[in-house]
PDB file of N, CA, C and O in Angstrom:
ATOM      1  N   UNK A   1       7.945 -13.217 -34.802  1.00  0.00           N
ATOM      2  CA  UNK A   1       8.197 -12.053 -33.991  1.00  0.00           C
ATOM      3  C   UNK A   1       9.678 -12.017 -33.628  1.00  0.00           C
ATOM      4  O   UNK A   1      10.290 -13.067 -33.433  1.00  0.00           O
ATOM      5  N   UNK A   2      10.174 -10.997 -33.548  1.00  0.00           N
ATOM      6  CA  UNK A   2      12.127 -10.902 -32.941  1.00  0.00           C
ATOM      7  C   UNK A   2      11.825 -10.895 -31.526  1.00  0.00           C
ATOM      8  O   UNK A   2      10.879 -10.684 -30.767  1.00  0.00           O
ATOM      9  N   UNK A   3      13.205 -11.262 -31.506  1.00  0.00           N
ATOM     10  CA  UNK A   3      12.976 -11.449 -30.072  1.00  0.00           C
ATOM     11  C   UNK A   3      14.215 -10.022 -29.650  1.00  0.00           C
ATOM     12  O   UNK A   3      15.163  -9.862 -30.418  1.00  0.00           O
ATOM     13  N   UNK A   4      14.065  -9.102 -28.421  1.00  0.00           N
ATOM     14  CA  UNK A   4      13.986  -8.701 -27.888  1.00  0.00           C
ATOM     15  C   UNK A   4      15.709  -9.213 -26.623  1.00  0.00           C
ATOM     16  O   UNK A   4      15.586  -9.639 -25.475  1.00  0.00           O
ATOM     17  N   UNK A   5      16.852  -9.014 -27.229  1.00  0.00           N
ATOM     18  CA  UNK A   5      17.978  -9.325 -26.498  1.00  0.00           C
ATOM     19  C   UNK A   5      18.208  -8.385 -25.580  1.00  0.00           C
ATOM     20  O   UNK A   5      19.005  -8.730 -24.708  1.00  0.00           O
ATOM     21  N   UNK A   6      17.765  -7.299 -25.492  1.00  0.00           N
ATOM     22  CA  UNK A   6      18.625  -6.107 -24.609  1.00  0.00           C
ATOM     23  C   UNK A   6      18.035  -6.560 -22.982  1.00  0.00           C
ATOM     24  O   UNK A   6      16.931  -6.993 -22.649  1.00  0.00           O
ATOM     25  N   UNK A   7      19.088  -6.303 -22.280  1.00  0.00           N
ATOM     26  CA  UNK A   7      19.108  -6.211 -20.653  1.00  0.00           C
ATOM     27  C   UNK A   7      19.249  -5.231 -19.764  1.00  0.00           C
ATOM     28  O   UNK A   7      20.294  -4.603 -19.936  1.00  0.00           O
ATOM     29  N   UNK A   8      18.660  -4.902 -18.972  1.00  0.00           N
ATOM     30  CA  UNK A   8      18.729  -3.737 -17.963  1.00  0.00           C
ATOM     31  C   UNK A   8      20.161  -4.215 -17.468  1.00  0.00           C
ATOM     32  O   UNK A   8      20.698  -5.251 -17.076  1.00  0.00           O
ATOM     33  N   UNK A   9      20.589  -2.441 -17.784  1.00  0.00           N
ATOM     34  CA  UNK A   9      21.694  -2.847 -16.997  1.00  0.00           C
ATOM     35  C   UNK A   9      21.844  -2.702 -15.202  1.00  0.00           C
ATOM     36  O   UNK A   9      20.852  -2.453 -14.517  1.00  0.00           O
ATOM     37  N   UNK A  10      23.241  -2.901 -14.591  1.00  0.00           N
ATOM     38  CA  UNK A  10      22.608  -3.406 -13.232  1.00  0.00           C
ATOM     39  C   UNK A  10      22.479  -1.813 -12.491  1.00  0.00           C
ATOM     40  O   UNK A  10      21.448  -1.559 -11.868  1.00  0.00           O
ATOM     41  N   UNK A  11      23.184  -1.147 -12.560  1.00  0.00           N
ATOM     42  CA  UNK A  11      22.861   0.772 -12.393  1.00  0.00           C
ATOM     43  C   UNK A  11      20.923   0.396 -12.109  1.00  0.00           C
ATOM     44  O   UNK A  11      20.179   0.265 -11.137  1.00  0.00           O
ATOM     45  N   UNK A  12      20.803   0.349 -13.648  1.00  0.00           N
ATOM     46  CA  UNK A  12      18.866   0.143 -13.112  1.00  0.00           C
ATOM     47  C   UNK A  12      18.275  -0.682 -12.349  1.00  0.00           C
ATOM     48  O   UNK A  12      17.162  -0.552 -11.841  1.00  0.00           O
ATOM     49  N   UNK A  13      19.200  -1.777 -12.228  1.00  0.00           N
ATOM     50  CA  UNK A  13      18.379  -2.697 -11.547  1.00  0.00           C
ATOM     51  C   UNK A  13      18.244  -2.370 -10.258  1.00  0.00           C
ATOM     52  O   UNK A  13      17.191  -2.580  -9.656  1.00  0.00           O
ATOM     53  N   UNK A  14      19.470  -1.733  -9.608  1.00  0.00           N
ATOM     54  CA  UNK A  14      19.420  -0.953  -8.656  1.00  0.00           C
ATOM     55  C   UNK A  14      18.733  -0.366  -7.738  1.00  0.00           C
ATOM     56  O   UNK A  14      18.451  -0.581  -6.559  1.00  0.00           O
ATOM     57  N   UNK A  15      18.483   0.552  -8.649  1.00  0.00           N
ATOM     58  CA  UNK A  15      17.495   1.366  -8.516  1.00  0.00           C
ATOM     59  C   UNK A  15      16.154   0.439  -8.769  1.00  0.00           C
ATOM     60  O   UNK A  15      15.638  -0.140  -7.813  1.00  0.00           O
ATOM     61  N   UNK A  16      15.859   0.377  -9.492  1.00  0.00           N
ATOM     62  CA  UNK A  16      14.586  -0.615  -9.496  1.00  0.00           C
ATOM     63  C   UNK A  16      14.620  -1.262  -8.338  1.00  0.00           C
ATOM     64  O   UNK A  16      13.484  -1.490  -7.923  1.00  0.00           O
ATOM     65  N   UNK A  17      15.195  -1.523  -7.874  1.00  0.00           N
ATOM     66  CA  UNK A  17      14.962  -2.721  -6.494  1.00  0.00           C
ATOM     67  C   UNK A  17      14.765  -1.877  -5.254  1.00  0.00           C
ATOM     68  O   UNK A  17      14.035  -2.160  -4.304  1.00  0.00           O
ATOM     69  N   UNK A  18      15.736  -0.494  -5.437  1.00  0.00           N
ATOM     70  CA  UNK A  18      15.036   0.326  -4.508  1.00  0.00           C
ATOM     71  C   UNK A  18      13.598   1.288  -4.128  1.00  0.00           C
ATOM     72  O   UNK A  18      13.027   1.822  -3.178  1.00  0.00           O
ATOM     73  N   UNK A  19      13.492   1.082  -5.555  1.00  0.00           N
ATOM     74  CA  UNK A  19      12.039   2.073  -5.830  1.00  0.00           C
ATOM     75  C   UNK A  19      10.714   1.029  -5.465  1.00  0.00           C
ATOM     76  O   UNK A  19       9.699   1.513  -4.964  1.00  0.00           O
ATOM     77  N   UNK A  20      10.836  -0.756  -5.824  1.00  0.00           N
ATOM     78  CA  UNK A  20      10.380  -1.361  -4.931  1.00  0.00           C
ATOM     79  C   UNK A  20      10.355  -1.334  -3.301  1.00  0.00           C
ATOM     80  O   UNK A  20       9.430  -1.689  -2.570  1.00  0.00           O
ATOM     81  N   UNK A  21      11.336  -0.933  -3.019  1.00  0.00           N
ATOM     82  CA  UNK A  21      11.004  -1.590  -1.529  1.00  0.00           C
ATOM     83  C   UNK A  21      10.749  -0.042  -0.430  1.00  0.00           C
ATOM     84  O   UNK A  21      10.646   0.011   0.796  1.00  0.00           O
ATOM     85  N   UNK A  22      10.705   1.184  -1.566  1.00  0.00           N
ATOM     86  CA  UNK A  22      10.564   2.134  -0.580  1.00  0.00           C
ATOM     87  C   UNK A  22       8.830   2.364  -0.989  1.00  0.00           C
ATOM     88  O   UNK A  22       8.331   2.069  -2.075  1.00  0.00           O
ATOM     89  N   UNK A  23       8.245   2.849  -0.037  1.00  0.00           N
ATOM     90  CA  UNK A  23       6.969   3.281  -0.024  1.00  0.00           C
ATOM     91  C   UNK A  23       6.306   4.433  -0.450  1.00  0.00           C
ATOM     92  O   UNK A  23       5.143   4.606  -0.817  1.00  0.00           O
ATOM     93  N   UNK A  24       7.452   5.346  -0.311  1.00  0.00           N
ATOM     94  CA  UNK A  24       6.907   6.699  -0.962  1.00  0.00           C
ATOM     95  C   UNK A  24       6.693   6.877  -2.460  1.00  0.00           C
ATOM     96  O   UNK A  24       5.929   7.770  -2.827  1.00  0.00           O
ATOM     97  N   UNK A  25       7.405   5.972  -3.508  1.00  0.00           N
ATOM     98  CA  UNK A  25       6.871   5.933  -4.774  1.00  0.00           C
ATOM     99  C   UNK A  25       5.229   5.222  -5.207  1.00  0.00           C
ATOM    100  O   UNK A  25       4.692   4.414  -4.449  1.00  0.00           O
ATOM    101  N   UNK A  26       4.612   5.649  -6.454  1.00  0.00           N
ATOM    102  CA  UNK A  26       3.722   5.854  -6.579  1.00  0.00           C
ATOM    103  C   UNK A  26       3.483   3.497  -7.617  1.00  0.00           C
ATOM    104  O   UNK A  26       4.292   2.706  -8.102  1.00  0.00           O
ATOM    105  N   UNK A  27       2.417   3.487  -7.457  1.00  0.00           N
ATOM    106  CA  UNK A  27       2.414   2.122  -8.208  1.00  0.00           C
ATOM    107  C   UNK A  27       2.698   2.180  -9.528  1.00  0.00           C
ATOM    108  O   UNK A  27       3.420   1.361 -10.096  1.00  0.00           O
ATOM    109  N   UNK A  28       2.147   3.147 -10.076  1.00  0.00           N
ATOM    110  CA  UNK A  28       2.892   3.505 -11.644  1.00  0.00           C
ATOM    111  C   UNK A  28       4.778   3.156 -11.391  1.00  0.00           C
ATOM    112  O   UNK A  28       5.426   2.300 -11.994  1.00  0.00           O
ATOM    113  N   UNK A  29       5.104   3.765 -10.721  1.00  0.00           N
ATOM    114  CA  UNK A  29       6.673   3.577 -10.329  1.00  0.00           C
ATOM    115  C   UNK A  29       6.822   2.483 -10.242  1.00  0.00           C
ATOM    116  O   UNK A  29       7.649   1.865 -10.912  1.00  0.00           O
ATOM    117  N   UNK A  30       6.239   2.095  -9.597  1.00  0.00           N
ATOM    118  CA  UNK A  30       7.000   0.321  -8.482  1.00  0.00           C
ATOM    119  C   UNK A  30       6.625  -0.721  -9.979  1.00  0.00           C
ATOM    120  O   UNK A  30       7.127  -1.823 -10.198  1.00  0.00           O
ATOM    121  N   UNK A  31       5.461   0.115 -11.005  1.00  0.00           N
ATOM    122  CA  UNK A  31       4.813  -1.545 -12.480  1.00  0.00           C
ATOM    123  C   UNK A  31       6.351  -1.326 -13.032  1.00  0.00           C
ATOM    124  O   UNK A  31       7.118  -2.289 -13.039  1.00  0.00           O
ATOM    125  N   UNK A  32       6.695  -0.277 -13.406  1.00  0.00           N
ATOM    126  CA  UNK A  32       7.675   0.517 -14.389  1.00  0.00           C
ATOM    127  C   UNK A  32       9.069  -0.352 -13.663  1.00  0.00           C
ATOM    128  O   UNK A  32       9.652  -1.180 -14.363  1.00  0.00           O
ATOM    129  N   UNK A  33       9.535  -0.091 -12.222  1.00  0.00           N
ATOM    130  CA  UNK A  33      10.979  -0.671 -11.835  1.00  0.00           C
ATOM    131  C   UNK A  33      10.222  -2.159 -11.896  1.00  0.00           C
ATOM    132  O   UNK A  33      11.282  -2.651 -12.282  1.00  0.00           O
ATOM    133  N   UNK A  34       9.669  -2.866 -11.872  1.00  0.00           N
ATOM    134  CA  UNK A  34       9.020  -4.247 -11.751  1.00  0.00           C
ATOM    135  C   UNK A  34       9.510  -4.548 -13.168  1.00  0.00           C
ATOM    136  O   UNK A  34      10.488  -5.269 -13.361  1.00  0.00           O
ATOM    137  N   UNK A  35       8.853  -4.015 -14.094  1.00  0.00           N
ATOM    138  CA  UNK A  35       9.433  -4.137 -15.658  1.00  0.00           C
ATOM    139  C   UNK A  35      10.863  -4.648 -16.045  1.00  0.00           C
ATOM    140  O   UNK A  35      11.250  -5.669 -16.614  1.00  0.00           O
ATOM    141  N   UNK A  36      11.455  -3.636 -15.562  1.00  0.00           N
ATOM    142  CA  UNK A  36      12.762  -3.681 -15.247  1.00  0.00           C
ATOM    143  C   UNK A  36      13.370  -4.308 -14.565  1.00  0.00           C
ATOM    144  O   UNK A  36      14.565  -4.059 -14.723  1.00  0.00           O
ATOM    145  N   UNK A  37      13.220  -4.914 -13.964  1.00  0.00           N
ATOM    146  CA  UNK A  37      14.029  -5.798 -13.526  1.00  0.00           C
ATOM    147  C   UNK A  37      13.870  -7.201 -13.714  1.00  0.00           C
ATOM    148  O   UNK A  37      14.780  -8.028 -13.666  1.00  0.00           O
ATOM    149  N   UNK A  38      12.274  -7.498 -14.001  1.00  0.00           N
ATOM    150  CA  UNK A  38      11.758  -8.395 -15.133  1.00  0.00           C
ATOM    151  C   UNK A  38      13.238  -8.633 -16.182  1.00  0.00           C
ATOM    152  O   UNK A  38      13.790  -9.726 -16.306  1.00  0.00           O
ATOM    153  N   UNK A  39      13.628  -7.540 -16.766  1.00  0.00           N
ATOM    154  CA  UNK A  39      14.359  -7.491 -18.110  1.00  0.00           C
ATOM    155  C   UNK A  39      15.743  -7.298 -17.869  1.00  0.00           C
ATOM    156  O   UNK A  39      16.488  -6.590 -18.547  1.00  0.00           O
ATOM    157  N   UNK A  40      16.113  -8.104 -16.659  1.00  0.00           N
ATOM    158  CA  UNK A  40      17.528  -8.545 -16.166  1.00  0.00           C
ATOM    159  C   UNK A  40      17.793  -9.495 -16.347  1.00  0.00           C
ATOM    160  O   UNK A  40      17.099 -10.511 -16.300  1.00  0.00           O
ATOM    161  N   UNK A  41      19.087  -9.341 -16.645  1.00  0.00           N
ATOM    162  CA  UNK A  41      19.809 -11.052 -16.823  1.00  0.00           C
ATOM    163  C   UNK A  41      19.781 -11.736 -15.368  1.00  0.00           C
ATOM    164  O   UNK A  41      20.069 -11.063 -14.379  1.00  0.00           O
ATOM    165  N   UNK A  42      19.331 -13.463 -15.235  1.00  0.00           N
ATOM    166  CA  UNK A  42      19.622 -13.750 -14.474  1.00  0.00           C
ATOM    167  C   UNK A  42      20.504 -14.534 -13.495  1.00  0.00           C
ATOM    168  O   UNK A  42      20.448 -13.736 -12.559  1.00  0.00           O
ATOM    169  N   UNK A  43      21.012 -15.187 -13.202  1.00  0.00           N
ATOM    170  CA  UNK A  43      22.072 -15.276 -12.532  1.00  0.00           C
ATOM    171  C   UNK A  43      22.571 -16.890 -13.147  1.00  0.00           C
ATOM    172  O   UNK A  43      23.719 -17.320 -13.255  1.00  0.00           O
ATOM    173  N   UNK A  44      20.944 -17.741 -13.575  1.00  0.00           N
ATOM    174  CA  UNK A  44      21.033 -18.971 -13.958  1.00  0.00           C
ATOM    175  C   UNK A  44      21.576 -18.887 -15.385  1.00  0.00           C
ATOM    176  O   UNK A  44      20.924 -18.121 -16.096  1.00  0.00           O
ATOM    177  N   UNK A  45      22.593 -19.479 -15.964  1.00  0.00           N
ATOM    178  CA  UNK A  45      22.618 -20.330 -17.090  1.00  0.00           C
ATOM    179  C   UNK A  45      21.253 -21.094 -17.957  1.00  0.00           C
ATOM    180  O   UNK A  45      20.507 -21.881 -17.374  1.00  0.00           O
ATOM    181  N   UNK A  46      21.102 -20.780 -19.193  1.00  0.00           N
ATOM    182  CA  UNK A  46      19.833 -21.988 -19.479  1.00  0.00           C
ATOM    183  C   UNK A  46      20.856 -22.989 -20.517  1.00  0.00           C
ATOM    184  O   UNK A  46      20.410 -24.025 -21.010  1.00  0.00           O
TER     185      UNK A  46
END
């Protein structure tokens, strides 16, 4: 299987982190920014 290099960039992550923590979006919303930010680089080195 390939593997899959691309990263959210941080613009989305952004947002993704806000669409988590506000309440008025729907859970479809909050799986979708969850995804996303899943598919961020993270801060650790491997």
């Amino acid at each position: 299987m390939a593997s899959n290099k691309k990263q959210t960039s941080k613009a989305v992550a952004t947002k993704a982190s806000q669409i988590l923590k506000d309440g008025r979006y729907s859970s479809k919303s909050k799986s979708v920014a969850g995804s996303a930010l899943a598919q961020t680089r993270s801060g650790k080195k491997k």
